[in-house]
Each structure stands twice: as structure tokens, then as C-alpha cells.
N, C-alpha and C positions, 0 to 999 in steps of 0.2 A: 650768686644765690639771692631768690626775691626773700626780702623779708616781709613778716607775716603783714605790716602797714602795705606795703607795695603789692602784696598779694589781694588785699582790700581794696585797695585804691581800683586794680586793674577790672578787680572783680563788678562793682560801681560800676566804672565806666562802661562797661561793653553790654552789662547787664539787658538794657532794655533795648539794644540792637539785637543780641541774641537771639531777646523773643520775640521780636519782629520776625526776625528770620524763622524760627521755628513755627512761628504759629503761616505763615507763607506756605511753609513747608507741610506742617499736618493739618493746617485749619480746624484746631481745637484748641481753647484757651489754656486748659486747664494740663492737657497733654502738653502742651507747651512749655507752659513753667515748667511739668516733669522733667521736659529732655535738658531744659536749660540747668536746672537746679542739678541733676546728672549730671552734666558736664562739666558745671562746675564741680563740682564734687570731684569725679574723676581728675580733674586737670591739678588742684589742692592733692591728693592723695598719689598722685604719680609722679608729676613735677615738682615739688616743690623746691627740689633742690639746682632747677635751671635758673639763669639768669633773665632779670625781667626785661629784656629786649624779645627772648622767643615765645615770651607767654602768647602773646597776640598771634602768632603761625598756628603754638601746638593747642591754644581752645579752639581755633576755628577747625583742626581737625578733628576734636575731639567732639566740638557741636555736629556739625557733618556725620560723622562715625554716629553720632547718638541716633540723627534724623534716621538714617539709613537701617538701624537697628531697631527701630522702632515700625519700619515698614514691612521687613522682615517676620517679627513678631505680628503684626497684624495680617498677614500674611497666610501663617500659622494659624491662627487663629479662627481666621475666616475659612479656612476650610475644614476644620475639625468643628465651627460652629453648622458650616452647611449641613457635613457629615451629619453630626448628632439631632438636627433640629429637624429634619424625615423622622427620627424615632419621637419630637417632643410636639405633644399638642400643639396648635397654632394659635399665639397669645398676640392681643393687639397691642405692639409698641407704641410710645410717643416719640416720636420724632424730634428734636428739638434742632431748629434752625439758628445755629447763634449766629449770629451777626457782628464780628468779633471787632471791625470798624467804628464801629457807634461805640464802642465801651474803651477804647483807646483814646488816651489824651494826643491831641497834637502839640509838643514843645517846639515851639518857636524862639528860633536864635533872638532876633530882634522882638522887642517888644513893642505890639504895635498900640497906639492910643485909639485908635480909630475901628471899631466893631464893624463895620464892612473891611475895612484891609483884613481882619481875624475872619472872619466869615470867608470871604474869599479867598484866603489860604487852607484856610479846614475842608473845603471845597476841593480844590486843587492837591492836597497831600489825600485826600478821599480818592480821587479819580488815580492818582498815580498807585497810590497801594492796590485799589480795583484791577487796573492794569498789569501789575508784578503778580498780581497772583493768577492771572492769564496765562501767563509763559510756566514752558512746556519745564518740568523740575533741572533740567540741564544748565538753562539758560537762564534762570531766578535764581539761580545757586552762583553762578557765574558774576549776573550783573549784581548780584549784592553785596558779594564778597569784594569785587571790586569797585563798585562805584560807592557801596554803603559802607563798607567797610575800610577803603584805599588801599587794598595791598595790591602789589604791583602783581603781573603777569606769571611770575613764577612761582611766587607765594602762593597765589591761586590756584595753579599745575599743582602745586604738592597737594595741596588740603584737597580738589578735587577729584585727583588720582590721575589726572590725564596729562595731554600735551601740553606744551605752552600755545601751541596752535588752533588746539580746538578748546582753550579759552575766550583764547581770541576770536572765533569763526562762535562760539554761542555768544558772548560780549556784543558782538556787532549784530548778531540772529534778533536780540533780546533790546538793543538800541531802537534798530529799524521797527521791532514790532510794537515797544514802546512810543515811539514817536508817530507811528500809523493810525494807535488806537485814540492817543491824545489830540493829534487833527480832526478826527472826527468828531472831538469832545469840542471842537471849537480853539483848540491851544498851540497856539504855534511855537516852538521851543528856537 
């Protein structure tokens, strides 16, 4: 059983991968923290009593489950909004374009002295999140969970609900199409 310090600790660390992932997945900052700060929550109030080796499988299910529940809901929503908004005058919205890359810190392992190496990584972690949010929600869920994440192939199968094969078969969809868009950026990997 995690106790409540290891339940902290875990909760830190994964924190600000989570909402990478989530904000990926809904491209909204603020809906983001929701689903994460939900999952958390969920993961504290149902788990607690697992040992801290499966916390890492069962939040990444429970992030997953939140994402998906939340598209659901929008969903819903969107067409009981279409429905109702023929009977409602036609009001001009703002649109607001966030641009949720510019308001994101990039942490960098090494600390570099030199503001063009910093530049030029902020750069290149720019261009790569541009790209993961390109891929098709299959294959962004896939390579996150595994490449941003590290869990192996079957960890993956469970939280995504599918094979260990067509982990694999989006894994590689989402490599190639990663490594296609950054050639053209000039980056050879």
C-alpha cells in the first residue's frame, strides 16, 4: 500500500507529463488541468490502497478514461448546443485562439550556459510538440505513452484497450510520421 508521502511524490512527478498529454489531447489549457487534476483525484480516492509499483499503469488509465470522457461529454453537448441555438438569436462569439506552446516552460535536463544552445532547444522541443499534435489521437496516445512515458508494449495494450500489435503498428505510424514532418523542418533524427 502507497503511503500518503509516495502517493505525493508520484503525484509531482508525472504531474506535468500528464498535462502535456492532456492538453495534446483537448487543446485547451484550462480543460487540461481539469482532466488531470480528475485523475488525480480519481486515482487518490479508488487506489489508494494499491501498492506503489501500479500507480504508474492504473493513472495512465485513468488519464486516458478522463481524456475520452471528456470527448464524450463534448459530444453531448454539442449537439444539444446545435439543437437549441436554431431556437436562440445569433450572438457574436470571441473566438479565442490559445496558443498553449508559448505559455509552456521548456525544462531542460542539462543546463545549458549558452542562450543560442537554449534557443535552439526551445526551438526544436517547439517543432516536436507541433508535430505530436499532428498525429491522428491513436497514434499521439501511443507514442506518448510509450516514448514519453516508457512503458513497455503491454502496459500500453492495457491503458489503451487494444492489442499489443496495433500498439505497435500506431508506435511506428506515429515514428515515421514524426520523423517525415521533422525532415522537412530541416532535422535529421
Amino acid at each position: 500500500m502507497a503511503t500518503q508521502q509516495e502517493f505525493s511524490n508520484f503525484l509531482t512527478e508525472v504531474e506535468r507529463r500528464a498535462y502535456k498529454q492532456a492538453l495534446f489531447a483537448v487543446r485547451d489549457e484550462h480543460v487540461a488541468l481539469d482532466i488531470v487534476q480528475d485523475s488525480m483525484t480519481k486515482l487518490i480516492e479508488k487506489y489508494a490502497a494499491k501498492p506503489t509499483e501500479e500507480l504508474p499503469l492504473l493513472f495512465q488509465r485513468i488519464l486516458q478514461n478522463t481524456i475520452r470522457d471528456f470527448y464524450r461529454r463534448q459530444k453531448t453537448r454539442s449537439l444539444w448546443t446545435t439543437l437549441f441555438s436554431s431556437f436562440a438569436p445569433k450572438q457574436e462569439r470571441d473566438e479565442e485562439d490559445y496558443d498553449f506552446l508559448e505559455t509552456l516552460r521548456v525544462k531542460s535536463k542539462s543546463d545549458f550556459d549558452d542562450p543560442h544552445a537554449q534557443l535552439e532547444q526551445a526551438q526544436l522541443v517547439s517543432l516536436i510538440e507541433k508535430a505530436i499534435e499532428t498525429l491522428p489521437a491513436r497514434q499521439r496516445e501511443a507514442f506518448l505513452l510509450r516514448y514519453w512515458e516508457e512503458m513497455d508494449v503491454t502496459e500500453t495494450a492495457t491503458i489503451m484497450g487494444c492489442s499489443e500489435g496495433s500498439v505497435k503498428t500506431h508506435c511506428s505510424r506515429a515514428t515515421h510520421a514524426l520523423a517525415t514532418i521533422l525532415r522537412k523542418e530541416g532535422i535529421e533524427l
